[in-house]
C-alpha positions as CSV (number, residue, x, y, z in Angstrom):
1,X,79.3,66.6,135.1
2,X,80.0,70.3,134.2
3,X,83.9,69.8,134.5
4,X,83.8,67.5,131.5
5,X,86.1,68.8,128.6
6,X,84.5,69.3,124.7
7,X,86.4,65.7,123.8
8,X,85.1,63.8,126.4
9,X,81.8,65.3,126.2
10,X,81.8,64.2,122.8
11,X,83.0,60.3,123.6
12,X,80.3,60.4,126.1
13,X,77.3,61.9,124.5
14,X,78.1,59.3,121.4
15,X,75.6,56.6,122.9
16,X,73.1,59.1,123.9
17,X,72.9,60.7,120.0
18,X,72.8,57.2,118.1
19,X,70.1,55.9,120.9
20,X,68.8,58.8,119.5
21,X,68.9,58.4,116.2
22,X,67.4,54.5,116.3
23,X,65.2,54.8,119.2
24,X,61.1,55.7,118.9
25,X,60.1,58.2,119.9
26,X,63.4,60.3,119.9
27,X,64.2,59.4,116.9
28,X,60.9,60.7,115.4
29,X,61.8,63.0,112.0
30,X,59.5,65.2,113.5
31,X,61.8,66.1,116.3
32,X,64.5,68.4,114.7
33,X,67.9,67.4,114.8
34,X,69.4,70.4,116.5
35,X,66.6,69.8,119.2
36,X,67.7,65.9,119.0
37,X,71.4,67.0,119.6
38,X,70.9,69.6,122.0
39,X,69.0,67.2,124.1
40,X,71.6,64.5,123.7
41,X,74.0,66.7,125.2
42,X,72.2,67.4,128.2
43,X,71.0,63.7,129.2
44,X,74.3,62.7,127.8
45,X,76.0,65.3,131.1
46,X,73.3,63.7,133.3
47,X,73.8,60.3,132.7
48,X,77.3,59.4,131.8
49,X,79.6,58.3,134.4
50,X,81.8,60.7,136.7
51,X,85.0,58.8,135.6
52,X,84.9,59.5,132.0
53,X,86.4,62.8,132.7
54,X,89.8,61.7,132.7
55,X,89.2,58.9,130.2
56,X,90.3,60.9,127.1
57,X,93.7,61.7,128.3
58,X,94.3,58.3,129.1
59,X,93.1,56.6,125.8
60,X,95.7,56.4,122.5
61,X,94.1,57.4,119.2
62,X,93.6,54.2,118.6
63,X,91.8,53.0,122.0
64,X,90.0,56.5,120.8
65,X,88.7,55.4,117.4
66,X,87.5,52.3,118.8
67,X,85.3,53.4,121.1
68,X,84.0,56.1,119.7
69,X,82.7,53.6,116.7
70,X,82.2,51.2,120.2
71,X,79.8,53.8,121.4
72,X,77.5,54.7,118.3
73,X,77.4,50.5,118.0
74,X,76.0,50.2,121.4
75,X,73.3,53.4,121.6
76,X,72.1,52.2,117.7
77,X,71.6,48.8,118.6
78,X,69.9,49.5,121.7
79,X,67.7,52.4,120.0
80,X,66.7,49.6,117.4
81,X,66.0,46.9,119.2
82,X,63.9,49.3,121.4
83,X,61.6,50.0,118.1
84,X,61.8,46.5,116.9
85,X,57.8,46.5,119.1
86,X,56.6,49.6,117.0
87,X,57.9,47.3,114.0
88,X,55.6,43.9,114.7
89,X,52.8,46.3,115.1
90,X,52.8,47.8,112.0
91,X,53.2,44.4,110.6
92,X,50.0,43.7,112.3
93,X,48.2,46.4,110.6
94,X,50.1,45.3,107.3
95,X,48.5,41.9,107.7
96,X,45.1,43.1,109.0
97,X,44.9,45.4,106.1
98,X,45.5,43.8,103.8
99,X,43.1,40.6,105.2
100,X,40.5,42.9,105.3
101,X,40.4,45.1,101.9
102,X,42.1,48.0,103.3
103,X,45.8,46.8,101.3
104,X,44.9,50.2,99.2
105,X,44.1,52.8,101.9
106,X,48.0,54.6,102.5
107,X,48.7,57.1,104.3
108,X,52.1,59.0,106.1
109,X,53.6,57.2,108.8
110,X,54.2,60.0,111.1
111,X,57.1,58.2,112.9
112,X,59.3,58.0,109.6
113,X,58.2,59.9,107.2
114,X,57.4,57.1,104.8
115,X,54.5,55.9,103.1
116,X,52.5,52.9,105.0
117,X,49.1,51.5,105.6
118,X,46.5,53.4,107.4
119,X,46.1,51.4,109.4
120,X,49.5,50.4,110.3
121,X,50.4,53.9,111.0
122,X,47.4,54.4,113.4
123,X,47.8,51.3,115.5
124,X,51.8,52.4,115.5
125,X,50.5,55.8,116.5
126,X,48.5,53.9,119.4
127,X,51.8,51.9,120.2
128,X,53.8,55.6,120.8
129,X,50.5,56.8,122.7
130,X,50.7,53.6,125.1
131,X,54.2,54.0,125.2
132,X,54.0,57.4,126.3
133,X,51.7,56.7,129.2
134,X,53.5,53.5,130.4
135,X,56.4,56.0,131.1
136,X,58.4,53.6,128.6
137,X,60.4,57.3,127.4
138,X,61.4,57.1,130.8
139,X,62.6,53.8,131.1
140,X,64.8,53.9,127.7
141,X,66.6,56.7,129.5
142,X,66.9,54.9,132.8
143,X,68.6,52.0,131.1
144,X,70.9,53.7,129.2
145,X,72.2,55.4,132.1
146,X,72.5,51.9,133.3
147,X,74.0,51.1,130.5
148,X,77.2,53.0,131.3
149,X,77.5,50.6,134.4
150,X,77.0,47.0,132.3
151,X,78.9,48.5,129.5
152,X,81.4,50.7,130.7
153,X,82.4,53.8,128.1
154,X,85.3,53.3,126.9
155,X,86.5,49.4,127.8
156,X,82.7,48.4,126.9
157,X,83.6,44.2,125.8
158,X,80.4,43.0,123.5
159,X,80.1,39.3,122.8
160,X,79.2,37.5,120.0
161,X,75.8,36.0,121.9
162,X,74.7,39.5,122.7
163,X,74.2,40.6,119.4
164,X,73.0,36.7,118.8
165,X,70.4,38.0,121.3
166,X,69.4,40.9,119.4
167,X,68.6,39.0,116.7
168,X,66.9,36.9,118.7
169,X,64.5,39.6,119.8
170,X,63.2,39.9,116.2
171,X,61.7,35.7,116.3
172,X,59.8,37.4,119.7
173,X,58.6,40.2,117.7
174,X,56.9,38.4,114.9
175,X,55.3,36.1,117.3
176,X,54.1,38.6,119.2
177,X,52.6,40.3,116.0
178,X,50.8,37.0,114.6
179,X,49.6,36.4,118.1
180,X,47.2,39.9,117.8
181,X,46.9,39.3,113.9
182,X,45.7,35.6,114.4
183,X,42.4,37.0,115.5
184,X,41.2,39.4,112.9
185,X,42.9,36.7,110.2
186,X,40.7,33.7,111.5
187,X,37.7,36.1,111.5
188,X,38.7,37.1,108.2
189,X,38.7,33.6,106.7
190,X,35.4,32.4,108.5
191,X,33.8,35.8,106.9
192,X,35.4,34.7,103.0
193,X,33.9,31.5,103.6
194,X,30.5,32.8,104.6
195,X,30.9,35.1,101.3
196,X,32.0,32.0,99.6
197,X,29.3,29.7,100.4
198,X,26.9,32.6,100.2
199,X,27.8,33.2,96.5
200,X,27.4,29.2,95.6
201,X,24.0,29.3,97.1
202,X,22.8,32.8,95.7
203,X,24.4,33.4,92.1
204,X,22.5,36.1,91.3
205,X,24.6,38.4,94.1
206,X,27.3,40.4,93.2
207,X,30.1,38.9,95.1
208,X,32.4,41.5,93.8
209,X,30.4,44.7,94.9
210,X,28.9,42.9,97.8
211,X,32.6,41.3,99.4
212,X,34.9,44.7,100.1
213,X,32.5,46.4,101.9
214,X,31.4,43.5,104.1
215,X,35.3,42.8,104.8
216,X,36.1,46.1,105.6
217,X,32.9,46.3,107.7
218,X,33.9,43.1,109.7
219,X,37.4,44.2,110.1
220,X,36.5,47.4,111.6
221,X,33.9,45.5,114.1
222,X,36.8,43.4,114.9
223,X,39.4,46.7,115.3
224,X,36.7,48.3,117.6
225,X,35.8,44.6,120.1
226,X,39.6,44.4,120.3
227,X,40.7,47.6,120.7
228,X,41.0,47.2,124.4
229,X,42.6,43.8,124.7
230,X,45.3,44.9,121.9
231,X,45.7,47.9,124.1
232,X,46.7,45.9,127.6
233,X,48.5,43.5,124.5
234,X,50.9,46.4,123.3
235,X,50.9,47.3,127.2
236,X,51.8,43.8,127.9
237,X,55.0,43.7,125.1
238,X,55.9,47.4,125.8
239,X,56.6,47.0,129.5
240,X,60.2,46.3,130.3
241,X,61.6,46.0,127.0
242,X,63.9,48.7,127.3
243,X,65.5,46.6,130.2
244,X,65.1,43.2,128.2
245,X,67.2,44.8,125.5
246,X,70.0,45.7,127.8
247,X,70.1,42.7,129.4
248,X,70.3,40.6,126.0
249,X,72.7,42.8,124.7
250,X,75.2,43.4,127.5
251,X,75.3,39.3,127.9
252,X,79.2,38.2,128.6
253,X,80.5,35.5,126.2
């Protein structure tokens, strides 16, 4: 791919940088952007299709301005929908937290920069870690370079349904995020009705000193007995998604 001109280098790097920009991991504020684009360039001369060489000269401006906007359309909504996961489990965390006293702890989230719940941002940390070792950085690369082929650059047709799919994706991620919350929230309510029936039967306690620390306490019990099922759960959800994505969003009308 070293024969390819600066213009169609560009055109075909275009999906590569906006995966990029949307996807985990790669798209991680941490990871500076010159690195990000110099990276780009390089899997974007790896993966891109031999024919694109010539595409350029055979494209009007216009055929041009369309797929270049084409191109960022595709690599963004695949880089999104790719993070939609890391997403539902930091709305687990949200909901956990806030089930179990911990609504006040913030902290950094280290994937954007922006201020979220502890414990969001650790069990999203867990969720890059797990993605890491599933070789899941591997896979987003491996289907966008299939991507070129079920979405060819340059004369890339997207239907209606596939973006209908995409939003689709997002029902599967909130069920999949009440699904590992539903625990710890059952547990949560049994415990405030212990506390609850505790306080009608004791009045002299303290509820209000005596209920925080025995909610965080319980929550952390429950974080620590299900940190290895949530692991193979996150496992479970992280596992071909890359390749779900594609699939939904390459769909023909």
């Amino acid at each position: 791919m070293l024969h390819l001109d600066p213009g169609t280098l560009a055109l075909a790097s275009l999906r590569v940088l906006a995966l990029f920009v949307a996807a985990p991991l790669f798209g991680n504020p941490g990871v500076p952007m010159r690195l990000r684009v110099a990276f780009g360039l390089g899997v974007a001369l790896v993966v891109s299709p031999p024919e694109v060489a010539t595409l350029r000269a055979q494209m009007p401006g216009g055929e041009l301005a369309s797929a270049v906007l084409l191109e960022v359309v595709i690599g963004a909504s695949l880089g999104f929908a790719a993070r939609l996961v890391f997403i539902g489990v930091g709305m687990v965390g949200q909901i956990v937290a806030l089930q179990g006293g911990l609504g006040a702890a913030m902290a950094v989230d280290p994937t954007s920069n922006a201020s979220s719940g502890a414990l969001a941002a650790l069990l999203r940390t867990t969720a890059f870690l797990i993605f890491l070792a599933i070789d899941g950085h591997h896979a987003l690369i491996r289907v966008l370079a299939t991507s070129y082929v079920a979405l060819p650059l340059g004369g890339a047709h997207l239907a209606p349904e596939g973006f209908l799919g995409l939003f689709g994706l997002g029902s599967v991620i909130f069920e999949l995020g009440v699904r590992m919350a539903a625990p710890v929230m059952v547990a949560m309510f049994c415990a405030n009705l212990s506390v609850g029936i505790l306080g009608r039967a004791m009045p002299q306690l303290n509820l209000i000193t005596l209920q925080l620390p025995a909610m965080v306490g319980v929550t952390f019990l429950l974080i620590g007995l299900g940190a290895g099922e949530l692991s193979h759960w996150l496992a479970a959800a992280l596992h071909g998604w890359p390749e779900r994505v594609l699939s939904v969003l390459a769909v023909e009308g």
